[in-house]
C-alpha positions in Angstrom: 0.0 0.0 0.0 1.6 3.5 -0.9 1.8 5.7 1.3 -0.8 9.3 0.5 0.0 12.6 1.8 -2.6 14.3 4.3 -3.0 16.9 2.1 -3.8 14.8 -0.6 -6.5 12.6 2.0 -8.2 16.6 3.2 -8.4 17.4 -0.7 -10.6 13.9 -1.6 -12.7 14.1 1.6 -13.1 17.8 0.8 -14.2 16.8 -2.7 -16.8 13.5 -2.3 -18.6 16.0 0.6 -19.2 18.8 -1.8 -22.6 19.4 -3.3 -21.6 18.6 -7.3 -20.0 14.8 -6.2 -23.0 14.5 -3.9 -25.5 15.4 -7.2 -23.5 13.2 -9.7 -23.6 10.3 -7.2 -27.2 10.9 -6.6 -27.9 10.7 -10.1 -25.8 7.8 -11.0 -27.4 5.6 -9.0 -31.1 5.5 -7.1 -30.1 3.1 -3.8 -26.7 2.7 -2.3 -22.8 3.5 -3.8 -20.4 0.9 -4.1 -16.8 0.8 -5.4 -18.1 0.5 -8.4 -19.8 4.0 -8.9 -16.8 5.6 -7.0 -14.6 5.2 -9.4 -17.0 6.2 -12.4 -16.9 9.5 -10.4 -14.2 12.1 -11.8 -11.4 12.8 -9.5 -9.4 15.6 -10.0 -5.6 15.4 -9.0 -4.2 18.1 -7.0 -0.6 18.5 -6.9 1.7 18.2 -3.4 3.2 21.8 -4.7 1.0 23.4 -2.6 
């Protein structure tokens, strides 16, 4: 397992709580999320620059 900076961990929490990932989520699927549906989601990639 590779090891993920906590800036990187803050930035993907940050972005599946926001309203737009909550809305595509919501209408990808009707029930429950899997792993499946999580990575159909789009992810941006911050950089560890800052």
């Amino acid at each position: 397992m590779q090891a993920v900076s906590p800036l990187r961990l803050l930035f993907a929490l940050a972005w599946f709580n926001s309203v737009p990932v909550d809305w595509l989520a919501r209408f990808m699927i009707q029930i429950h999320i899997s792993k499946t549906y999580l990575y159909r989601l789009p992810m941006p990639q911050p950089t560890d620059d800052g």
